[in-house]
Structures are given as structure tokens and as C-alpha cells.
C-alpha angles and dihedrals in degrees: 000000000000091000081057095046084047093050100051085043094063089037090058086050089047093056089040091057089049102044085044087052091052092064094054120109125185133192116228126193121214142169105255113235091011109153087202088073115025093087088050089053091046082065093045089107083062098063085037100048089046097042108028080232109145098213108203101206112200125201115211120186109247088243102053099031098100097040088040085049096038103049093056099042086056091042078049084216093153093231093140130034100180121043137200107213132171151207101239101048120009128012092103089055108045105039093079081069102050148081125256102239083201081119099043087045107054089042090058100036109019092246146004097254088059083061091047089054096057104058134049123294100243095041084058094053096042080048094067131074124182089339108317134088111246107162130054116206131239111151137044138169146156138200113260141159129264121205137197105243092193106051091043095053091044100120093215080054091063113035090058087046087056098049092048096046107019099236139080108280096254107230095230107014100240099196130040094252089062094042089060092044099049092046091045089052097043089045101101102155095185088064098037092244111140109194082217141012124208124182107241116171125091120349094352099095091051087043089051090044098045089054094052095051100043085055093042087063095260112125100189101212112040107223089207103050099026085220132106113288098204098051090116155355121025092346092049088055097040093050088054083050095055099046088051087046084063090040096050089043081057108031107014106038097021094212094142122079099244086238096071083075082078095034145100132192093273080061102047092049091063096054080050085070100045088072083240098122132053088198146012144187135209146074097333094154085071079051114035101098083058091041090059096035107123090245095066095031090053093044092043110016123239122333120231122198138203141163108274104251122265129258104255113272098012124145110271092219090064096044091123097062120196120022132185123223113188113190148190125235139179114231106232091222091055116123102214109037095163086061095050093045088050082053088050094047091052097046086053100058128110093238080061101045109045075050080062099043086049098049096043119357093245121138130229111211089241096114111207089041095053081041088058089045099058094047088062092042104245091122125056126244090235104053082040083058103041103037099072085047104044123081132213124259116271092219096081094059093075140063097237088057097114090057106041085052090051092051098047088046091054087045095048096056096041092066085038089067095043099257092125146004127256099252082049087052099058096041096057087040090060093044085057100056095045084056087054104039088044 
């Protein structure tokens, strides 16, 4: 009689801790648009139907998502309980207003060096603030270049290669000499073809020179000192040379069609398409499912992929340049943290991201599930390559991230339009930060 009493007891709990589940709503925030997520979202019925958790997704323009973000959590109005941050925008400001997930972590890993274990090096670093882990990944890219396979194993291709530069046209061009040799060889403007597209409107020229220089051992922003790290001396120099590196691609060379200066990736994809580019750089893993669909692989033939090549005398751990880490965090004014953390745990999942690799290409930073991915094609070479040797951008460790980007982004396309050099361009980019960090 008492087993039965016991039994109908934790029943009753049972239906208690639904119903009062049911009653659970969370606010999610989301870039809006973003292909990364929107197959994720699509599964969103599936957490709600198993938890009785009412997820309120919220889609925030990418231009207004960190000052949306950042405005509330510091109103502490409690508009959202789960956050998307990233490393290129916004870790450094956000983490003052979450929850360490030390608690959640160790429950559902054992520690938090398991967890560690299981993501990317550089994903578990950008993770941690002061001590505590405050941000679980889901998303990570890094620019590459695409190819076209079928133009660079064309035997007429070659030969002719061969005869101009005295060597065998490299599939994909593995230093920057070759790069330059095999764009300038493949750029044939009576006949629309570029030898490399670049994205350079907006925020693209900034996106193409940080990763050069990140790869190139410049961090930009040194995290010690909280000062520039290129102000003077090699890096001084190097960072002159990169940016005329950009500026001959465009100007010198001419590799580059003159439309990219309006254009972004999207953009440049599309011109992919057209047949009108040999190579391009940029952010394909957003793009590789459409790169591989049958429409541009039938107009275009097949797309290769490599790491870009790294600037002479870099560092090789850093030969993949510029990665992305995108986050999840728990608001510490949110209501229902366990619930958040059981979003978080879902979203997470590999069901999830794999969701993720096959929607958009993109990787997550869990290793052995980007590592499944790629076996069944759904990331590029070149982004598997890249990715364990590329390092976040410095800017997002500090709090002045969102205005030193700002300001790199408006220097980079000045000189990109022609308005200064690139010496003029660093200089007034230094003079800039010193203005911020002061």
C-alpha cells in the first residue's frame, strides 16, 4: 500500500513539473535571416513538443543585434533569457549580464575540462571570462578560397599556364606568389572572366584584411596591453604591406571585377554562378550547400576549396587566418535558467548541428560532430583545413570592440575606393584606436 502511495505521489510531481513547464516561456535571440539557424529553428516544434518549453524566437537584424542585445541587458529589462554572441562583435560586452553555466556544465559532462575537450581550442578559450565559462558554441567559420575544378584542370589551361610562368598552374595556388600568378592568368575582361573575387562593400575589405593579418601574426588589439599591436616595428611595416597587398589585387594587378567594391558575398556568389570568376574568397562555408547544388555545379562545374595562403613568414599555427565563434549565453536576470539551459542543451545537439553543416556549411566547433559532417560532405576542405589553425578576432575581447570595428570597417573601405593609401589607411586606423582605448 505505501509503494502505491509512493507511486501516485511522484506521478502527481511528475504531472506538476509538466504542467509547470508548460507554463515556461523563453526569449531567444537570433540573426535574423541567418541561413546557420534557420534549419535549427525549423526544428524548434520538436524541443517544444518534448519539454513543454514556449520558445519565443526573436529575429534581430545583423546590424542592430548587439546594440539591440546590448541596450536591454544593460536596462535589465529581462526582454531576452537566452543570447547569440559572437567573436567578432560582441563576447567582451555581454558576459557582465550572464550566468556562469560552470553548474550546468559539469552536470551534464562531468567537468568542465570534458567540455573543453570536446570543442575546438580556440572556442573553449573565447568561452571563458575571469575564470568561468559563460558561452556555449554552435557555429564556426572561416574565410577560404573556392576554385573552379574544371577550369584549372582544363589541359589547354595548363599548358598555356606553364608556357607563361614556367611552372604547373597549382590547383589551388598554395602561396601568394602563385595566387597572383594564377589570377592574373584566369583575368580575361573581354571575355568577363576575374582570376579572383573578393567581396568589397561594406564591411568585406575589413573582413579580407583582418584575416590576413591575424594569420600574418598581428592581433590587432593586444589583449595584455589593451593597445594596438601593429603601432610600430614589423608589424607596423607588415600591416602597410597587407593592406597593399588589397590595394594592388584591386588597382595594380587588376585581378578583381571593379563590382565587387558594392558587393558582399551573396553577391559575389552569384557572379560565381555566372561563370564570370576562377577564384573567390570569402565566407563559403555560409554558402557550400548552394555552391554544390546541381544548378551552379551544372552551370560552373564542380567548386574546390582551400585555405587562402598565408602571408610569408607567418606563424603556421595561425595559417587559417580569421575564424568566427558564435555562442550561447543565459541572461542573469532570466527567470527560468534550467529551461534555458535545456534550450541550450537541445540546440546543441548533433541532431541540431549537422542540421546546421547541411543548411548552410557552416561548422560548429564541436569536433567529432564537424568531423562527421565533412565525411558526408556537407563542410568544405578548405574551411576543415583552415578552422583548427585560424584564431578569433581580438576585437571582440574588449569592450570597445563595436567601435573599433566600426572604425576599421570605415578605414578599410576608404582606401578600397580609392580616398587614402595604405600607409594612409593604417595610420589613421591607429590614430583611431588610440582615440577609443584612451
Amino acid at each position: 500500500m505505501i509503494i502505491w502511495i509512493l507511486l501516485l505521489i511522484l506521478l502527481i510531481l511528475s504531472l506538476l513539473d509538466v504542467a509547470s513547464a508548460q507554463r515556461i516561456t523563453i526569449s531567444v535571440t537570433n540573426r535574423k535571416g541567418w541561413r546557420c539557424t534557420e534549419g535549427i529553428k525549423a526544428n524548434l516544434p520538436k524541443f517544444e513538443e518534448a519539454t513543454g518549453i514556449k520558445v519565443n524566437w526573436i529575429d534581430i537584424p545583423p546590424g542592430e543585434l548587439t546594440a539591440k542585445t546590448l541596450a536591454e541587458l544593460e536596462a535589465k529589462t529581462g526582454a531576452f533569457d537566452v543570447i547569440m554572441a559572437s567573436a567578432e562583435f560582441d563576447l567582451a560586452a555581454y558576459y557582465p549580464y550572464l550566468l556562469p553555466l560552470d553548474k550546468y556544465i559539469i552536470k551534464k559532462w562531468g567537468s568542465v575540462a570534458n567540455f573543453r575537450k570536446l570543442i575546438s581550442a580556440q572556442a573553449a578559450k573565447a568561452a571563458v571570462w575571469e575564470g568561468k565559462t559563460y558561452y556555449i558554441p554552435f557555429h564556426g567559420n572561416a574565410q577560404f578560397l573556392i576554385y573552379r575544378r574544371a577550369l584549372f584542370e582544363d589541359p589547354k589551361e595548363r599548358s598555356a599556364f606553364k608556357e607563361k610562368f614556367g611552372y604547373e598552374l597549382p590547383a589551388p595556388p598554395k602561396t601568394l606568389k602563385e595566387l597572383i600568378d594564377v589570377a592574373v592568368f584566369f583575368t580575361r575582361p573581354d571575355k568577363n572572366l576575374w582570376g579572383l573575387g573578393i567581396p568589397l562593400g561594406g564591411k568585406y575589405p575589413q573582413h579580407f584584411l583582418e584575416h590576413v593579418m591575424l594569420g600574418a601574426g598581428i592581433d590587432v588589439i593586444d589583449l595584455n596591453t589593451g593597445k594596438p599591436d601593429f603601432a610600430t616595428g614589423l608589424k607596423y611595416r607588415r600591416a602597410i604591406e597587407i593592406a597593399s597587398f588589397l590595394n594592388d589585387l584591386v588597382n595594380k594587378y587588376k585581378v578583381i571585377p571593379p563590382g565587387a567594391k558594392t558587393m558582399g558575398h551573396v553577391e559575389m556568389r552569384e557572379i560565381w554562378k555566372l561563370g564570370q570568376l576562377a577564384m573567390a574568397f570569402s565566407w563559403w562555408g555560409d554558402h557550400w550547400d548552394v555552391l554544390n547544388s546541381p544548378e551552379f555545379v551544372k552551370a560552373v562545374g564542380p567548386v574546390g576549396s582551400a585555405p587562402l595562403p598565408q602571408w610569408p613568414g607567418s606563424p603556421p599555427s595561425r595559417r587559417g587566418g580569421r575564424m568566427s565563434i558564435w555562442s550561447l549565453g543565459i541572461v542573469n536576470t532570466c527567470k527560468n535558467p534550467d529551461a534555458a539551459w535545456k534550450f541550450i542543451e537541445w540546440f546543441i545537439s548533433e541532431e541540431n548541428l549537422e542540421t546546421e553543416a547541411k543548411t548552410s556549411g557552416a561548422a560548429s566547433h564541436w569536433i567529432e560532430v564537424d568531423k562527421k559532417s565533412a565525411e558526408k560532405g556537407f563542410l568544405a576542405k578548405g574551411l576543415v583545413e583552415s578552422l583548427p589553425y585560424s584564431i578569433p578576432p581580438r576585437l571582440g575581447f574588449v569592450k570597445q570592440g563595436p567601435q573599433l570595428i566600426t572604425a576599421f570597417i570605415e578605414e578599410a573601405q576608404s582606401m578600397v575606393v580609392g580616398a587614402s593609401t595604405p600607409k594612409q589607411m593604417v595610420d589613421k586606423l591607429l590614430a583611431r584606436f588610440n582615440e577609443i582605448l584612451k
